[in-house]
Chimera marker file (.cmm) of the C-alpha trace (Angstrom):
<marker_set name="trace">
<marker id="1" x="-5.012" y="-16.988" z="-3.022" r="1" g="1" b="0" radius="0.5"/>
<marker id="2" x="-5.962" y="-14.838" z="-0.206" r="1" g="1" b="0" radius="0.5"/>
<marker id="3" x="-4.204" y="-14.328" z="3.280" r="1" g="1" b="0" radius="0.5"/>
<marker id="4" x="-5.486" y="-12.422" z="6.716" r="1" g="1" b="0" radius="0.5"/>
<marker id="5" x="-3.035" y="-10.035" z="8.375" r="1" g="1" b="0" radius="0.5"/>
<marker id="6" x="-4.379" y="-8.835" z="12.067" r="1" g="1" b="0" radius="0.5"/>
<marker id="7" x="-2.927" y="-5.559" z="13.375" r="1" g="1" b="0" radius="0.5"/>
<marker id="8" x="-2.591" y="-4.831" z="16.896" r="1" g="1" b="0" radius="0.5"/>
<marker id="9" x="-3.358" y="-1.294" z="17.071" r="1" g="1" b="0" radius="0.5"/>
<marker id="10" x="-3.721" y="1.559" z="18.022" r="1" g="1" b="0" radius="0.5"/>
<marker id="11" x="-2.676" y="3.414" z="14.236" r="1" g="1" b="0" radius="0.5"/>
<marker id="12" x="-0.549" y="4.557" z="12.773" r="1" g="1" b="0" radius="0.5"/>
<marker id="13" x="-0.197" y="1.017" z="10.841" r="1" g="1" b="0" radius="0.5"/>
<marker id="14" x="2.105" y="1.763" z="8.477" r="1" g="1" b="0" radius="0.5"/>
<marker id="15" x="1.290" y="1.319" z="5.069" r="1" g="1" b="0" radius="0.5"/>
<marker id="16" x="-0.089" y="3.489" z="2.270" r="1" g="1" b="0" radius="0.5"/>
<marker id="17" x="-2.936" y="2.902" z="-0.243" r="1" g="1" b="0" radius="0.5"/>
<marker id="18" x="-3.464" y="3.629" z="-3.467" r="1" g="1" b="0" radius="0.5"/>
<marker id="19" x="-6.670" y="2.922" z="-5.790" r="1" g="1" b="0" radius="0.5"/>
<marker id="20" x="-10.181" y="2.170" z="-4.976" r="1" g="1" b="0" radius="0.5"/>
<marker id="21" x="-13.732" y="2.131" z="-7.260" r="1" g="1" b="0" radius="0.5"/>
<marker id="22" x="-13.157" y="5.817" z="-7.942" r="1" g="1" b="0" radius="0.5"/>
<marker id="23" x="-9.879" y="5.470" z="-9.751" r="1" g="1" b="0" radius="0.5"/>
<marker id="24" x="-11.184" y="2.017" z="-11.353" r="1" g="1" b="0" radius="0.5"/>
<marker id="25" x="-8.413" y="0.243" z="-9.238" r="1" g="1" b="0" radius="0.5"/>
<marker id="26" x="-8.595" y="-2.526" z="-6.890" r="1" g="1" b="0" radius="0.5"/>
<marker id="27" x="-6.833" y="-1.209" z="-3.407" r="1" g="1" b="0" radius="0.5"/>
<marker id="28" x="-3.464" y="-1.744" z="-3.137" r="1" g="1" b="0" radius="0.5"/>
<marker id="29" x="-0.662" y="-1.355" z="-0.649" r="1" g="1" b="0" radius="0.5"/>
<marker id="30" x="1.444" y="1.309" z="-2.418" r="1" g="1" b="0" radius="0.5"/>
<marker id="31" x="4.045" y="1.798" z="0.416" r="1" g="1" b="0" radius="0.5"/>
<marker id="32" x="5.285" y="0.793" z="3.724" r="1" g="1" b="0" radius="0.5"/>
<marker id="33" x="7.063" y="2.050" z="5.992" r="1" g="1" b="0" radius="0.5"/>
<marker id="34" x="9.839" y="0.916" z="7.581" r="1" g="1" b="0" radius="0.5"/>
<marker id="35" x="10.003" y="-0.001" z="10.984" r="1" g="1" b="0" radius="0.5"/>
<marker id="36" x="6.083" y="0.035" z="11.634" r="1" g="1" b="0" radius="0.5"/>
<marker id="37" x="3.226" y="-2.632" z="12.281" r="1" g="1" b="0" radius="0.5"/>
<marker id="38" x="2.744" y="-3.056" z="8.836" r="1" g="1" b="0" radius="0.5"/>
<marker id="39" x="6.453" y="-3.857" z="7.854" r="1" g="1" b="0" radius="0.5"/>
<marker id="40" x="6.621" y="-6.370" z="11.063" r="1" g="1" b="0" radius="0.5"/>
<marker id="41" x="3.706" y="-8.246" z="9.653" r="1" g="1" b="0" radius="0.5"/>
<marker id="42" x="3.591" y="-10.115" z="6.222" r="1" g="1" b="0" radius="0.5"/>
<marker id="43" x="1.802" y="-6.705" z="4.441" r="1" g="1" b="0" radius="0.5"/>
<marker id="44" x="3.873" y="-6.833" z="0.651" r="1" g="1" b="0" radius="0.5"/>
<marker id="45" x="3.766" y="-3.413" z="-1.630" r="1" g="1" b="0" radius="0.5"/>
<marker id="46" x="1.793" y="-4.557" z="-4.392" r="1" g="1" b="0" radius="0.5"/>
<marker id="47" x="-0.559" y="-6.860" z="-2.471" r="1" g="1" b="0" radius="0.5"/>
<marker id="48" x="-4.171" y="-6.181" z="-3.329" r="1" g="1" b="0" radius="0.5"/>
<marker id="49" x="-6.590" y="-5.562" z="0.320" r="1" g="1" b="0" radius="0.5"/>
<marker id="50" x="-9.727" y="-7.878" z="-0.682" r="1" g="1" b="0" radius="0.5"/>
<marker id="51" x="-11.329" y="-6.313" z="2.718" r="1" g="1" b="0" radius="0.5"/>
<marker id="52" x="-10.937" y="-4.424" z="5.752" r="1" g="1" b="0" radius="0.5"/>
<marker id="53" x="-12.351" y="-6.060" z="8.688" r="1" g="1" b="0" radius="0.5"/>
<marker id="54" x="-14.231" y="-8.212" z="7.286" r="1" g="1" b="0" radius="0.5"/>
<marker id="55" x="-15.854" y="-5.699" z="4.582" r="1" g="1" b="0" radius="0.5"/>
<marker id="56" x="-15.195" y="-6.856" z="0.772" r="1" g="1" b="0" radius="0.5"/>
<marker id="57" x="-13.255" y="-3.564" z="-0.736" r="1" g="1" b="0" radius="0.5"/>
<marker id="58" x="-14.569" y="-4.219" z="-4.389" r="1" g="1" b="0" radius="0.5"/>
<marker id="59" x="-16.794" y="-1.415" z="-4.311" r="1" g="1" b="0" radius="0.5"/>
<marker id="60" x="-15.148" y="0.726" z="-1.977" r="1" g="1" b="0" radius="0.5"/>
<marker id="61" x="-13.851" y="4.282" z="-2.745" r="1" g="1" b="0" radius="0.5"/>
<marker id="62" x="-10.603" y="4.943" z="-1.850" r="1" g="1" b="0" radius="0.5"/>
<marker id="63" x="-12.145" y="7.861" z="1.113" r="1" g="1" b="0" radius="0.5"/>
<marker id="64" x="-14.629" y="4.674" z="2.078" r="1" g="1" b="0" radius="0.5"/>
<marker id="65" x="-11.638" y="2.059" z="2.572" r="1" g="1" b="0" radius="0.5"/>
<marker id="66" x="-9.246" y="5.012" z="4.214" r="1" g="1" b="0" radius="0.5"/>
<marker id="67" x="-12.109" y="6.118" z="7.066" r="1" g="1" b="0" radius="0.5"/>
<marker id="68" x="-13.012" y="1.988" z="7.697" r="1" g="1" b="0" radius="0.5"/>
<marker id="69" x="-9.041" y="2.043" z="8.657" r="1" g="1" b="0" radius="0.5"/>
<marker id="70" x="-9.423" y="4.923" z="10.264" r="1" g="1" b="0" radius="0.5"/>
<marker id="71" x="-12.053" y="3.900" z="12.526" r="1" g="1" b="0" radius="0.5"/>
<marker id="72" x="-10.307" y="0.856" z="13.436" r="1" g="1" b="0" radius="0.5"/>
<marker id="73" x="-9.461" y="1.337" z="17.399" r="1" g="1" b="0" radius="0.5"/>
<marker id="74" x="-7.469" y="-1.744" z="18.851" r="1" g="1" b="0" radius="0.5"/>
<marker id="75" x="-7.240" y="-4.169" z="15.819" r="1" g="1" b="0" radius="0.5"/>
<marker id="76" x="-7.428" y="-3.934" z="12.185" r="1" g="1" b="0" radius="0.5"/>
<marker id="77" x="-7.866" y="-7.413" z="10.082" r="1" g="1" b="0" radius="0.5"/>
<marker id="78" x="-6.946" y="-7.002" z="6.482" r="1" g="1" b="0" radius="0.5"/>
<marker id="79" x="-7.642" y="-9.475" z="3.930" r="1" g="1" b="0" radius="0.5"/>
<marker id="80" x="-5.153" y="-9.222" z="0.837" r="1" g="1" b="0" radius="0.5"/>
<marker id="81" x="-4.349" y="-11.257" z="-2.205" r="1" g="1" b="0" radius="0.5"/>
<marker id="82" x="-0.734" y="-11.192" z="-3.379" r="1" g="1" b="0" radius="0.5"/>
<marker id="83" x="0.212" y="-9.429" z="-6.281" r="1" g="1" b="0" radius="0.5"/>
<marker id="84" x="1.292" y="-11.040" z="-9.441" r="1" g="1" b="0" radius="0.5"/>
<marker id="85" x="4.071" y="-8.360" z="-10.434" r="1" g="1" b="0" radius="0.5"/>
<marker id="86" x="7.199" y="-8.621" z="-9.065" r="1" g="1" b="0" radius="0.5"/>
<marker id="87" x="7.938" y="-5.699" z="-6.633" r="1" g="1" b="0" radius="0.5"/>
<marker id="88" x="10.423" y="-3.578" z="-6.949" r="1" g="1" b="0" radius="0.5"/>
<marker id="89" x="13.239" y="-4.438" z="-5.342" r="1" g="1" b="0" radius="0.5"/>
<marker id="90" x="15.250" y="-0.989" z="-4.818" r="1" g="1" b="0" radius="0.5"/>
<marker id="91" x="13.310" y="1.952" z="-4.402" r="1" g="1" b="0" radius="0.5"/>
<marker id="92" x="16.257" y="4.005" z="-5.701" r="1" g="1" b="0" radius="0.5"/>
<marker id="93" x="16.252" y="4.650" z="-9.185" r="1" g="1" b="0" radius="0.5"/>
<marker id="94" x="19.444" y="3.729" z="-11.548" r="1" g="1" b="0" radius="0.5"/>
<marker id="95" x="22.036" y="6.477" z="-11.827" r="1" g="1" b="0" radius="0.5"/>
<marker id="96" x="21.288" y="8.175" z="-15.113" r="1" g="1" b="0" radius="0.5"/>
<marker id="97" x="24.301" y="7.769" z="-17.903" r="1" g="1" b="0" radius="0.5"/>
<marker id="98" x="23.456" y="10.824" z="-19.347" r="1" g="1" b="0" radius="0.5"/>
<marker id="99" x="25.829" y="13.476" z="-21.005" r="1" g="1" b="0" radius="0.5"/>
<marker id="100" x="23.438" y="16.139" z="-20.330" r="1" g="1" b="0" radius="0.5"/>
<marker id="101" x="23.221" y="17.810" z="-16.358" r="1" g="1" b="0" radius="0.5"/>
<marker id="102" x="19.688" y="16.874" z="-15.133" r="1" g="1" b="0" radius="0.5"/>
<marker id="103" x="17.504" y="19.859" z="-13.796" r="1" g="1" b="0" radius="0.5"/>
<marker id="104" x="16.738" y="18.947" z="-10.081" r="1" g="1" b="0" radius="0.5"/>
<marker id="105" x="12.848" y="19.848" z="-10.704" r="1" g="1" b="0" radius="0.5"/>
<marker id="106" x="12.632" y="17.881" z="-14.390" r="1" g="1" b="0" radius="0.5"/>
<marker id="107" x="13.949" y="14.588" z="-12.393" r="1" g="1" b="0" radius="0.5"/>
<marker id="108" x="10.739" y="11.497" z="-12.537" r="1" g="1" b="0" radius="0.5"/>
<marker id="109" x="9.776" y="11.376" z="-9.049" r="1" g="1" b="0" radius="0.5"/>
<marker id="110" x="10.933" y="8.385" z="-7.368" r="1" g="1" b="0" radius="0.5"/>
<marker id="111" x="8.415" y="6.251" z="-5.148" r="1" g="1" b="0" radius="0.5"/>
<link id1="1" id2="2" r="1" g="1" b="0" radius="0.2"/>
<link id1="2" id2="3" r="1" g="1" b="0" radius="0.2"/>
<link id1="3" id2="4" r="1" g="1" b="0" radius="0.2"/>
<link id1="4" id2="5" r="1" g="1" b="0" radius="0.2"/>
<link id1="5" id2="6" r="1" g="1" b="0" radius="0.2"/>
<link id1="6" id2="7" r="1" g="1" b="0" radius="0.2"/>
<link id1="7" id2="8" r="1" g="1" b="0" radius="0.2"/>
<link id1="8" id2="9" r="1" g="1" b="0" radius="0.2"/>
<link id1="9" id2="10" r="1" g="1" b="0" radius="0.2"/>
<link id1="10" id2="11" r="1" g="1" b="0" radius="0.2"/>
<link id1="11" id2="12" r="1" g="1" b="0" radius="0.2"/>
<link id1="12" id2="13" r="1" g="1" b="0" radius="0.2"/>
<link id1="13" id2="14" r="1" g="1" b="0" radius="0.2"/>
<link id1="14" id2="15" r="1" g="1" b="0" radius="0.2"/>
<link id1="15" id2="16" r="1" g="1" b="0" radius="0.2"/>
<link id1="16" id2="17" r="1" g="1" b="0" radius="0.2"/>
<link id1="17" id2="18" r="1" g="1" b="0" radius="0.2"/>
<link id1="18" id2="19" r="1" g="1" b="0" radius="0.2"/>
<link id1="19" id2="20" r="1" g="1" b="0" radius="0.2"/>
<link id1="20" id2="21" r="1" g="1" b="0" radius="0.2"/>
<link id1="21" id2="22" r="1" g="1" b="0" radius="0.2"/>
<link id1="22" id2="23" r="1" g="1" b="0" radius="0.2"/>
<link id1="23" id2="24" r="1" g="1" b="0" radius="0.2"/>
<link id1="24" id2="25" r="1" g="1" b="0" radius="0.2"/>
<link id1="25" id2="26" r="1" g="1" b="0" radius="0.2"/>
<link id1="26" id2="27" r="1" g="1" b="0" radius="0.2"/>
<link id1="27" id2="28" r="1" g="1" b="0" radius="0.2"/>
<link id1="28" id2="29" r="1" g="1" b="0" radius="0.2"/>
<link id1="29" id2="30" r="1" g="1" b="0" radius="0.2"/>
<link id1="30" id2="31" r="1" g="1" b="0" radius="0.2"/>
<link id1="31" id2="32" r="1" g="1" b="0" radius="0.2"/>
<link id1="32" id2="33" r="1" g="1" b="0" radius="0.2"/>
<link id1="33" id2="34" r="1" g="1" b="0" radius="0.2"/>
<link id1="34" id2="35" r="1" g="1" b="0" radius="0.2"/>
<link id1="35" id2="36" r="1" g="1" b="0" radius="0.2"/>
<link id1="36" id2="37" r="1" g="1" b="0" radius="0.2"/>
<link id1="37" id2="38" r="1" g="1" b="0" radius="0.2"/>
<link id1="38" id2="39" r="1" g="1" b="0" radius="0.2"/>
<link id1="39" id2="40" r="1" g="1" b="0" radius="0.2"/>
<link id1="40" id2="41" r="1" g="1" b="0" radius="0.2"/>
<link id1="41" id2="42" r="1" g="1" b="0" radius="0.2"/>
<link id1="42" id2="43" r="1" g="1" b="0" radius="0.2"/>
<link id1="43" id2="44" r="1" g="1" b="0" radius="0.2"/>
<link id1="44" id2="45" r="1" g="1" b="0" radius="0.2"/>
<link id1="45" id2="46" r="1" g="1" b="0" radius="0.2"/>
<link id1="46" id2="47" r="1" g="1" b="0" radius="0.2"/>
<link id1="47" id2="48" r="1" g="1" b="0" radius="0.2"/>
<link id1="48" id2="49" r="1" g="1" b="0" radius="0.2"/>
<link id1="49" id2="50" r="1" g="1" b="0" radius="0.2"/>
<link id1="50" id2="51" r="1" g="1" b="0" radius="0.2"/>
<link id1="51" id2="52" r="1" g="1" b="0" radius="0.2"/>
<link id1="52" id2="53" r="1" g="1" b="0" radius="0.2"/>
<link id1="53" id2="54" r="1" g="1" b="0" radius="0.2"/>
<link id1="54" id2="55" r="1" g="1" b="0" radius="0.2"/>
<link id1="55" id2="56" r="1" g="1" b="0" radius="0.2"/>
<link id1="56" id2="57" r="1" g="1" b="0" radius="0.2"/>
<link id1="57" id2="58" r="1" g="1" b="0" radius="0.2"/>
<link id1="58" id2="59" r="1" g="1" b="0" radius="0.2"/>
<link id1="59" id2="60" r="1" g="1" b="0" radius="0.2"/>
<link id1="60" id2="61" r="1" g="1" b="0" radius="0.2"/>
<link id1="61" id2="62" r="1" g="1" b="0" radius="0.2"/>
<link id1="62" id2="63" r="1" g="1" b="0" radius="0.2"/>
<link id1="63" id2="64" r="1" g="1" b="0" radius="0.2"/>
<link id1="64" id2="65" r="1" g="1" b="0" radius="0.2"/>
<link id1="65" id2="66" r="1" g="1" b="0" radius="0.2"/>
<link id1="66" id2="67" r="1" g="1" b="0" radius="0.2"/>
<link id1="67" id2="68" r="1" g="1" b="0" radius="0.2"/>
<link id1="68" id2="69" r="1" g="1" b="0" radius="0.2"/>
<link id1="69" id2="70" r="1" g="1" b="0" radius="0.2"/>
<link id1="70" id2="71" r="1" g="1" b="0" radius="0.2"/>
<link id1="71" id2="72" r="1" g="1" b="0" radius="0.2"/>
<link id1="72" id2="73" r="1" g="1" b="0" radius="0.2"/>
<link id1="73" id2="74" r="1" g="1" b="0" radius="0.2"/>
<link id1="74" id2="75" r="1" g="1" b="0" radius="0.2"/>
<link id1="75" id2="76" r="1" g="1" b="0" radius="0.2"/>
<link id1="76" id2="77" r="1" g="1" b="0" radius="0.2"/>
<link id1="77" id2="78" r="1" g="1" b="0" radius="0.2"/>
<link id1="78" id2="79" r="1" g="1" b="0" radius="0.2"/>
<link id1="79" id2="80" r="1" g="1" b="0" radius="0.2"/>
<link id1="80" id2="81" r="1" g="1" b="0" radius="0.2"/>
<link id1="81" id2="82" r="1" g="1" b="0" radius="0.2"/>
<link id1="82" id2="83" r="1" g="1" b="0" radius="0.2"/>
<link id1="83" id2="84" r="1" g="1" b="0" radius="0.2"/>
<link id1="84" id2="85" r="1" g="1" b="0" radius="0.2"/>
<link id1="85" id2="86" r="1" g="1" b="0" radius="0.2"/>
<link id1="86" id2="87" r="1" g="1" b="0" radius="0.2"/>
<link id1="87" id2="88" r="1" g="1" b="0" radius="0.2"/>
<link id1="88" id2="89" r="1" g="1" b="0" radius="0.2"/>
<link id1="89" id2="90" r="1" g="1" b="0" radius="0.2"/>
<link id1="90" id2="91" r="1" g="1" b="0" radius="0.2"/>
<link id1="91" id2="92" r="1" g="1" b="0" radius="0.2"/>
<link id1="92" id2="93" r="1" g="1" b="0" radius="0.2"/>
<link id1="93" id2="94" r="1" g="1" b="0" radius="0.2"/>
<link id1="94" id2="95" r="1" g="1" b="0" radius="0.2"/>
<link id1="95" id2="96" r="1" g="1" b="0" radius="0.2"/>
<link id1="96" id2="97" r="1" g="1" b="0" radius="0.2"/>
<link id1="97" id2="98" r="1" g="1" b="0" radius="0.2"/>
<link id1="98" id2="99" r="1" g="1" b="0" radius="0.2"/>
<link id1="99" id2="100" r="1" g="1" b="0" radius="0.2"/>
<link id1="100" id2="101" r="1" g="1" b="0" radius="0.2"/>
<link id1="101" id2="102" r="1" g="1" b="0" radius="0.2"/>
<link id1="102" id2="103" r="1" g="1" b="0" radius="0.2"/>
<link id1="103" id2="104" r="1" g="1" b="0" radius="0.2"/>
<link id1="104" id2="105" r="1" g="1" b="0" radius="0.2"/>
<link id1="105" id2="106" r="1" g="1" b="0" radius="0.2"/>
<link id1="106" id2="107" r="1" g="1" b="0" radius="0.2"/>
<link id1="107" id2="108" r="1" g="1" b="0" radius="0.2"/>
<link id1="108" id2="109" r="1" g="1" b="0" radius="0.2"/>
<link id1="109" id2="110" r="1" g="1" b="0" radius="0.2"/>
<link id1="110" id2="111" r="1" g="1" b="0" radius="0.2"/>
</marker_set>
């Protein structure tokens, strides 16, 4: 089921993206930040954009679906679908039990 989030602008709004027809992903709201229009709103990491003002994203590039946000000046209406994996719900990672000291530049990068 789908759901309409209206941003009052202008930008920044707040949120990342991650996928589009290029990568053979459906756009998705990788990250958002704390504090901003996005966050205030009811924007989820995880939750797939179906289209950006009113444009269906399935076969947008991820360049095509950053410049339409981008060009939005005073709103921008998002249409998302929510995601069926459970988010994350610390974006720290567990402290590692390890007997052997791990090498700051061979730690997985956290997101």
């Amino acid at each position: 089921m789908s759901y309409s989030v209206t941003l009052t602008g202008p930008g920044p709004w707040g949120f990342r993206l991650q996928g589009g027809k290029d990568f053979n992903m459906p756009l998705t709201i990788s990250r958002i930040t704390p504090g901003s229009k996005a966050a205030q709103s009811q924007l989820s990491q995880g939750d797939l954009v179906v289209a950006i003002d009113g444009i269906n994203t399935d076969t947008m590039t991820h360049l095509e679906a950053q410049n339409k946000i981008k060009s939005a000046s005073y709103n921008l209406s998002l249409t998302l679908q929510k995601s069926k994996r459970p988010v994350p719900i610390s974006t720290t990672a567990p402290p590692v039990q390890s007997p052997l000291p791990v090498i700051p530049h061979q730690k997985e990068p956290s997101y």
